[in-house]
C-alpha positions as CSV (number, residue, x, y, z in Angstrom):
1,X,-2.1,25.2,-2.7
2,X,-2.1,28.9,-4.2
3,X,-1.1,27.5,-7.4
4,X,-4.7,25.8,-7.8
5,X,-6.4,29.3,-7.6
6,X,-8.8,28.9,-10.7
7,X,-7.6,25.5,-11.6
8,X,-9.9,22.3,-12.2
9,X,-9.4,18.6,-10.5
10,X,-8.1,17.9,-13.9
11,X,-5.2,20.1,-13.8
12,X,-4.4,21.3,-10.3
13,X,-1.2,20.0,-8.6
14,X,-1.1,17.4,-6.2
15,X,1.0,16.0,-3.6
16,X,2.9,13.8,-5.9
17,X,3.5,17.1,-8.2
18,X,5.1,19.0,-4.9
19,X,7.3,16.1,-4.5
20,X,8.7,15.3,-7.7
21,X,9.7,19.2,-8.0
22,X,11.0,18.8,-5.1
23,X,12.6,14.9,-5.1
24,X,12.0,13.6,-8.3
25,X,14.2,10.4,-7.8
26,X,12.4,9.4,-5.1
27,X,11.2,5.9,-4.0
28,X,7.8,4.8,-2.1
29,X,7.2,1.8,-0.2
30,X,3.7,1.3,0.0
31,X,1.7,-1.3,2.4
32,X,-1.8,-2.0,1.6
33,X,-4.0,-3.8,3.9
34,X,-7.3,-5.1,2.9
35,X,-9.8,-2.0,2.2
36,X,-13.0,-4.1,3.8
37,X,-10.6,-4.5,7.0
38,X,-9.3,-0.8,7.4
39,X,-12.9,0.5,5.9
40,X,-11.9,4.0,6.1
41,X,-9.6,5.6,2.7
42,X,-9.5,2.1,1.0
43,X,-9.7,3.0,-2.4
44,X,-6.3,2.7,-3.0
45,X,-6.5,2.9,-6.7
46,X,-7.5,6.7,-6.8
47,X,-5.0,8.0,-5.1
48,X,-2.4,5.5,-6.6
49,X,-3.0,6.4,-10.1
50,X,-2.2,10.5,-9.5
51,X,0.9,9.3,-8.1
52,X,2.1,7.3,-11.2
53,X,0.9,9.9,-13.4
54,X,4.0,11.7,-11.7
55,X,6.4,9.2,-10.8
56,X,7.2,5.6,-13.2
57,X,6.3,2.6,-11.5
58,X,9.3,0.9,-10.7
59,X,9.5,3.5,-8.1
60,X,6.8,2.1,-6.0
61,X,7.2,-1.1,-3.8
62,X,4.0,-2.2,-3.0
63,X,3.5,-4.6,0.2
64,X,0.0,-6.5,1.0
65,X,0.2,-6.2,5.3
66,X,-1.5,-9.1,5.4
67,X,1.9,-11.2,3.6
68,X,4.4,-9.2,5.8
69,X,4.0,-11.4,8.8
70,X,4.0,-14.6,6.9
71,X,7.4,-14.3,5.3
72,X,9.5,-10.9,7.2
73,X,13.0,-12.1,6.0
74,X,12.0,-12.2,2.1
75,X,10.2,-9.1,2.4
76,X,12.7,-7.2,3.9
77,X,15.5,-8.8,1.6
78,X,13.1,-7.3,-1.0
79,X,12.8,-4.0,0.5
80,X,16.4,-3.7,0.5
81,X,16.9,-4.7,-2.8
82,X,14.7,-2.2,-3.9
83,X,16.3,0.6,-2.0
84,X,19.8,-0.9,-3.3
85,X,20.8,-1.3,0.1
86,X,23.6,-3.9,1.0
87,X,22.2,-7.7,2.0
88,X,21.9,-7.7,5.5
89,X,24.1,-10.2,7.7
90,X,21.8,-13.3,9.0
91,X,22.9,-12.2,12.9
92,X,20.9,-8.7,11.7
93,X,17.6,-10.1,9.7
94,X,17.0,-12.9,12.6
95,X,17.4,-9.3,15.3
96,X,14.2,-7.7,12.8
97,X,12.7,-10.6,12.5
98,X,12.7,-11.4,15.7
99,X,11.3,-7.8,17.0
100,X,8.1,-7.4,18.6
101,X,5.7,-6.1,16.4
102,X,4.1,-2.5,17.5
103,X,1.4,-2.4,15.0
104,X,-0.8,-5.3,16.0
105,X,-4.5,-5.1,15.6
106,X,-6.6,-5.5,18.7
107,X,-10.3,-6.9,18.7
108,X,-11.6,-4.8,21.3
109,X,-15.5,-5.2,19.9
110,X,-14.7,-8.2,18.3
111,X,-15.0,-10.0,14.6
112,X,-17.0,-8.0,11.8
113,X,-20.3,-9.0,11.4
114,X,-20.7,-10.8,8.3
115,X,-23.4,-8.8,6.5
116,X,-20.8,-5.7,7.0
117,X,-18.2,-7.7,5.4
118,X,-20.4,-8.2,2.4
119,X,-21.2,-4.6,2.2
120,X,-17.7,-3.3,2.0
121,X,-16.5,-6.4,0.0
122,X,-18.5,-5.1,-2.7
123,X,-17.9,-1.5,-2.0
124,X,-13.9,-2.1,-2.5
125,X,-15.0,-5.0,-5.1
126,X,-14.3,-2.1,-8.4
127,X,-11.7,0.0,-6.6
128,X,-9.7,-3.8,-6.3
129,X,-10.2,-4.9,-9.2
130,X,-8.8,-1.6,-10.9
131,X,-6.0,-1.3,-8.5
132,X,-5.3,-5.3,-9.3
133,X,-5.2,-4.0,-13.2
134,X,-3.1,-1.2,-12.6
135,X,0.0,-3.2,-10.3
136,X,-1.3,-6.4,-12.6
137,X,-1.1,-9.0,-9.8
138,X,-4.4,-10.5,-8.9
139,X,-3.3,-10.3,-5.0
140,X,-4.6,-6.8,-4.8
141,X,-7.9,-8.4,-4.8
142,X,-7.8,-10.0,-1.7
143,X,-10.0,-12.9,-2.8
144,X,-7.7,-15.5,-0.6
145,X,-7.3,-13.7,2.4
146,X,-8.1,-15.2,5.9
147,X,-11.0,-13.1,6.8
């Protein structure tokens, strides 16, 4: 931006600056999947802790995409409570819960290899455990997840 001409990483503005100028009541639903399973842009934490600098956290639902499937009808009744959106009819949530998913991952070269697992488990290990700090809920470490 021109406005960081001259400026540090300490004080330039970011992303979450521009948008609260521009919609500071705004609300973010957030999905995090395991870092050691996306392996690129994983460390969540960084990026997370700029935006509450800017924004309080109650404006931030955060989602693990690994629980989404589990459970769709509690987490979208959560989601829309968030949003303060209206309960939706049971004829609606069984049509969304019912809808084929787009997003599915594919195994085309198959599982991870377990020594690369290891490696990026303790890559993400202090990014997690900061991130499971900052949102205080131990889930963010990803310690029970099917692997």
């Amino acid at each position: 931006m021109p406005q960081n001409k001259d400026k540090t990483a300490d004080n330039a503005l970011l992303t979450p600056d521009a948008l609260h100028h521009l919609l500071p009541k705004s609300y973010f639903l957030l999905i995090f999947r395991n870092p050691t399973e996306r392996i690129l842009v994983g460390m969540y934490v960084v990026y997370l802790k700029e935006w509450f600098k800017v924004f309080e956290k109650d404006r931030f639902l955060i989602i693990k995409t690994e629980e989404y499937p589990q459970d769709i009808k509690t987490h979208v009744q959560r989601i829309f409570q968030f949003l303060g959106l209206n309960t939706l009819s049971d004829g609606e949530m069984e049509k969304i819960v019912k809808q084929s998913r787009k997003n599915v991952k594919k195994q085309a070269i198959g599982p991870m290899w377990q020594e690369t697992r290891q490696i990026l488990d303790d890559l993400y290990r202090s990014y997690n455990e900061e991130l499971a700090e900052l949102l205080a809920d131990n889930k963010y470490l990803w310690k029970d997840d099917p692997k």
